[in-house]
LOZA-240622 format. One record per residue (C-alpha): x, y, z; residue in one letter. Coordinates in steps of 0.001 Angstrom, whole numbers, padded with zeros to 6 digits, always signed. Last residue first. Example, Ala and Ser with C-alpha at 12.3 -4.5 7.8 and 13.67 -1.06 7.14 Angstrom:
<pts>
+013670-001060+007140S/+012300-004500+007800A/
</pts>
This chain:
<pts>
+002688+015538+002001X/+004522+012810+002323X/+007300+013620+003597X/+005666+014903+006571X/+003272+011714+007311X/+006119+009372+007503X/+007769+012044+010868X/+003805+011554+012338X/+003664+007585+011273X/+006789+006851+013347X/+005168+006198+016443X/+003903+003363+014805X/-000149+002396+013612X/+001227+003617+009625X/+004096+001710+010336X/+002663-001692+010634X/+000131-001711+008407X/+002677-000391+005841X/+005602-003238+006842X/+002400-005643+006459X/+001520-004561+003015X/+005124-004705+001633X/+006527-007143+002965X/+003329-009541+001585X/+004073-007742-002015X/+007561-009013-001623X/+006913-012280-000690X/+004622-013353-003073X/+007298-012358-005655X/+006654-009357-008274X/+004430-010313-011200X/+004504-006505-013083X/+001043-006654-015101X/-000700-009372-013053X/+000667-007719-009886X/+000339-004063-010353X/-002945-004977-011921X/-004450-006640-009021X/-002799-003505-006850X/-004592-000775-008883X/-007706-002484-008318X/-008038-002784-005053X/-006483+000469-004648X/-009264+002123-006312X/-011724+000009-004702X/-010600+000778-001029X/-010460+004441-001750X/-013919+004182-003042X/-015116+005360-006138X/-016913+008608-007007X/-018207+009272-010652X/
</pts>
């Protein structure tokens, strides 16, 4: 069975929050600070510790 990535994380982060109920803000840091570096100049240096 395949499932898109978009799916998956879907639902991965509606149970991250139901299960773990961090703070509005927190999760809002969160996905905006990661839209916002993975279009930076610092996504390249990001991508190497990654993999």
């Amino acid at each position: 069975m395949q499932v898109p990535l978009w799916f998956a994380l879907l639902v991965v982060g509606y149970l991250g929050v139901k299960l773990i109920r961090p703070p509005a803000w927190l999760v809002a840091v969160l996905l905006l600070g990661g839209f916002l570096l993975a279009d930076s100049v610092l996504a390249p240096a990001i991508n190497t510790f990654v993999k």
